[in-house]
C-alpha positions, 0 to 999 in steps of 0.5 A: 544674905549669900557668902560667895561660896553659898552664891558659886555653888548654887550658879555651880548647880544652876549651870550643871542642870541646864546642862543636862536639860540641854543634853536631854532635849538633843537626845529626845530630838536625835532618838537616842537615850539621855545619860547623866554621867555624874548622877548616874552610877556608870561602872566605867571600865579600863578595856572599854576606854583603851579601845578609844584613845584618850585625845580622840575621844575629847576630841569626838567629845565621846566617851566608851563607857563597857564593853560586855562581849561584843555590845560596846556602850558609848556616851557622845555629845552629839553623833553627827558631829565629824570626829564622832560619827567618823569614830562610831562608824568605825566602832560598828564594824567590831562591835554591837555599840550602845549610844547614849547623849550625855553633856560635856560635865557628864563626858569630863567625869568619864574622861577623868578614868584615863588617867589610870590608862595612861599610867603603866598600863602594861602593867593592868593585865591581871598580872604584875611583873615586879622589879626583881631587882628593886624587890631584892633590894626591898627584901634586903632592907625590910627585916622587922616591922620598924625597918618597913615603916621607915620605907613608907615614911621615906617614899616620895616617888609620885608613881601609885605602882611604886608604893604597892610595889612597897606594900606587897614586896613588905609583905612577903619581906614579912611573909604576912598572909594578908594585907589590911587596907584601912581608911580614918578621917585623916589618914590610910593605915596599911597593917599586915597580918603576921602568923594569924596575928595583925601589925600595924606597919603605916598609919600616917598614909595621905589620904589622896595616896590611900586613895590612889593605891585603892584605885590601882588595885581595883585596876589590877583587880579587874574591878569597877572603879566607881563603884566604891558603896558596894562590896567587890572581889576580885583577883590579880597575880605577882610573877616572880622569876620562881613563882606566881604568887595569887593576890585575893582582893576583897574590897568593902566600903565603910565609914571613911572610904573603902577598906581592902584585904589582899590574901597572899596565896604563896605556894612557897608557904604551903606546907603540904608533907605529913609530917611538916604540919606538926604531928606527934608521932602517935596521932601520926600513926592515926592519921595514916592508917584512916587515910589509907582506908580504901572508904570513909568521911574523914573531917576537919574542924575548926575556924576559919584560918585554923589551918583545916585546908593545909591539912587536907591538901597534905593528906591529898599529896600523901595519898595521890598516886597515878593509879586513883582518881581524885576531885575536889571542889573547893571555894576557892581553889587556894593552891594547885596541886599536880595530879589531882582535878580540882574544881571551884564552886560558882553559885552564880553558875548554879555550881554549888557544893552539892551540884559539884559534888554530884557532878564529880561522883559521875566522874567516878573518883576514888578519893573526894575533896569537899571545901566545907560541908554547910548544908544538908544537901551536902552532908547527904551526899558527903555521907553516901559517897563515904558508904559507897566505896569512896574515901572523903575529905572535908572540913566543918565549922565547929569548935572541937571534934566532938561537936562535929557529931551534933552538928551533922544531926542539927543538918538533918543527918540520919544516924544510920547513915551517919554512924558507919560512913564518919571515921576520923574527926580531926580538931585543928588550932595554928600557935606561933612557933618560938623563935629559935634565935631568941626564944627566953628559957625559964625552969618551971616552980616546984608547984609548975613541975608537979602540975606537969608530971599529973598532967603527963600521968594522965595522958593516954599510954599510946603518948611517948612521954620520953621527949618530956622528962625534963619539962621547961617554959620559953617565952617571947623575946624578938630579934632581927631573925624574928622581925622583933616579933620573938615568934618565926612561923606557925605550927598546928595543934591537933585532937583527934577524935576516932569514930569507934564502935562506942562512938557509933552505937552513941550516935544513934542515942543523939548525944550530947557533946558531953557525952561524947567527950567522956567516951571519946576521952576513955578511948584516948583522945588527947585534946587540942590544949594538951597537945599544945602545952606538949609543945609547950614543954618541947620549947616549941611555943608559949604557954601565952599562945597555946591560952590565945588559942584553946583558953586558959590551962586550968590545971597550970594556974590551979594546983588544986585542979587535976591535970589534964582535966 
């Protein structure tokens, strides 16, 4: 026998599809198309619903689903009654209209998206213009991760646009780089991440709140708000009276609903002097004779958020004068900067990185930006622009410098193109700074003193080995200056790798990686740890981040094994 629940949802689907048998003979009988509103996934859109207010369209018992330029697609119940053909009949002197039949269950599930119209919806512009004072007053109360948990567990306004305003002033309260939106089977989780690592801030968010401020992001976002078992990426702004911070929206769906990042683009943290970004003295010295050459494939490497596009954007800022012509073609254009054309890939658009970068060769630039080099194609074209007159900036993915070399000739890359066009490959890691408020000194053991004074032997002569006379180790404490975290911002470590004329003539040998380390070694090339425990030694970071970063220093915790080895 049927329980009652069993016997209501079947009458429930009984009642739904005589519905829509009725709503398709009514538009067999009128000529028009029929539309299941609620099987049907219809990407129904904010701008095209703002175009007809929400009681005359429940009144005309018509919905407007999108607008694509100027074709408006409208679902109605019936185009000859009064209220909705007087409104069709005023649609079509602006628009291009597409009418579908659709039942009355089907137009309430349409009808259910006003209520993000309704709500602020000055705000649903692609920008948001926060309460200055109330962002002050968040920035004042939110120091450490504990204080803005309190702030989420004390919320109880009913308005979503509050609590993002909590999300994002926390954010920059923090000064995260990215907010992770996270759904479990009973709560939302909201976690930010904090020098290149992630903190859980709230892991306690009612699900029906998560899902609210799920939706007023893909508002902002420009997105579609029923689609939720599909990726989308989409992009809004925070203007502040100083500055505009860009927010990048990545939305994916998964297990308990949809996950969201949100990458902060703050020009504000964009280091883009030289010497801020944390160069010794003697690989600035490198650095500024290559990028001064007139000509050259000068790259980055490294994983992504290693820091590469920071670098090159310094280097850009450092060699821009009104005098040269410089491109760039990125994906995306992270951060703008004054003098130079930048250009950002669409692939949509049949605009990749080797059709940007052949477009820009025509615009006869002096200095070239190349976001990555991923294919042949555009290795090729990277590798000739640097042999004809060109100096050229990009990045690729490797783990060290001396893998970049293999990597071009895996693409396809010849020799005799590959060997005189590179000049510089530059490997690049981002290790949290010490807090300087709190940071623990300790006086390194006997057996930790002699492994440091072999490792400083063994450095190349070029390393000013003054700073480090009088070596100590600091370690993490937290306090209110640090948000607790014991770490305030980042600094890099750097190897550079000089493409010499015994590199070059290696080059057309194919070589190994091996090989090229021990040449690129005998030439003195410092690696990215070694760089990282000078630091170490300096009292700017801890051994534990230099580990996290580059792997265990063997040299540290084996006496028997040679520093710098």
């Amino acid at each position: 026998m049927l329980s009652k629940k069993d016997l209501d949802e079947q009458l429930k689907k009984a009642h739904r599809t005589a519905e829509e048998n009725d709503a398709k003979r009514r538009a067999e009988t009128l000529g028009f198309p029929y539309l299941d509103l609620i099987s049907v996934r219809v990407p129904t859109e904010l701008k095209a619903l703002e175009i007809v207010k929400e009681p005359e369209a429940r009144k005309a018992r018509l919905a407007p689903l999108q607008l694509i330029r100027k074709k408006l697609v409208i679902a109605v119940f019936d185009p000859r009654e009064k209220e909705a053909a007087a409104i069709i009949e005023e649609l079509k002197k602006k628009y291009e209209l597409e009418i579908h039949i659709a039942s009355l269950s089907g137009l309430e599930h349409g009808w259910s998206y006003y209520r993000f119209v309704t709500e602020e919806a000055k705000e649903i512009t692609g920008k948001v213009d926060i309460d200055e004072t109330r962002l002050n007053d968040l920035l004042l109360k939110i120091k450490t991760l504990s204080e803005l948990t309190k702030e989420f567990e004390e919320f109880k306004s009913p308005l979503t646009s509050q609590l993002l305003e909590i999300i994002l002033g926390g954010s920059m309260g923090l000064k995260a780089s990215d907010i992770h939106l996270e759904p479990t089977e009973e709560f939302g989780i909201v976690r930010y991440r904090i020098d290149g690592l992630l903190h859980t801030a709230y892991d306690k968010f009612a699900l029906h709140n998560y899902k609210s401020v799920i939706m007023r992001i893909k508002l902002l976002s420009n997105l579609k708000l029923n689609i939720t078992d599909e990726p989308q990426d989409g992009r809004f702004t925070i203007g502040l009276k100083d500055r505009d911070i860009e927010i990048r929206t990545s939305i994916i769906p998964s297990e308990f609903g949809e996950t969201v990042v949100m990458r902060l683009l703050d020009p504000l943290a964009l280091k883009v002097n030289l010497e801020d970004l944390g160069w010794r003295k003697d690989d600035l010295v490198i650095v500024k004779a290559q990028i001064d050459r007139p000509n050259g494939l000068i790259l980055n490497t490294g994983p992504t958020g290693s820091g590469k596009t920071t670098t090159l954007y310094a280097f850009l800022k450092n060699v821009t004068t009104p005098e040269i012509k410089v491109i760039t073609v990125e994906d995306p254009v992270e951060y703008h900067i004054a003098g130079i054309s930048q250009t950002q890939v669409n692939p949509d658009a049949g605009y990749t990185f080797a059709d940007g970068l052949r477009s820009i060769l025509r615009q006869d630039p002096d200095i070239i930006l190349i976001g990555e080099i991923r294919d042949k194609e555009t290795a090729e074209i990277a590798l000739n622009a640097a042999l004809t007159g060109h100096l050229v900036f990009s990045t690729l993915h490797t783990n060290d410098s001396v893998g970049a070399i293999p990597r071009f000739l895996d693409l396809g890359a010849k020799p005799n193109i590959l060997a005189p066009a590179l000049t510089l490959i530059i490997a690049q890691r981002l290790v949290r700074v010490l807090c300087k408020v709190c940071k623990v000194k300790r006086e390194p053991t006997t057996q930790e003193s002699e492994a440091i004074k072999r490792f400083l032997e063994g450095l190349p002569a070029r390393v000013d080995k003054t700073p480090y006379a009088t070596p100590s180790f600091h370690t993490a404490k937290g306090c209110e200056a640090c948000g607790g975290l014991g770490y305030r911002g980042r600094t890099s470590i750097f190897e550079l790798f000089e493409v010499t004329d015994p590199i070059k003539e290696a080059i057309f040998r194919n070589p190994s990686e091996m090989e090229l380390f021990t040449l690129a070694k005998k030439q003195g090339m410092v690696t990215m740890q070694e760089d990282g425990m000078l630091k170490v030694i300096l009292g700017s970071t801890s051994v534990d981040e230099v580990e996290r970063t580059t792997g265990v220093v063997p040299w540290l915790h084996n006496t028997d094994t040679p520093a710098g080895k």
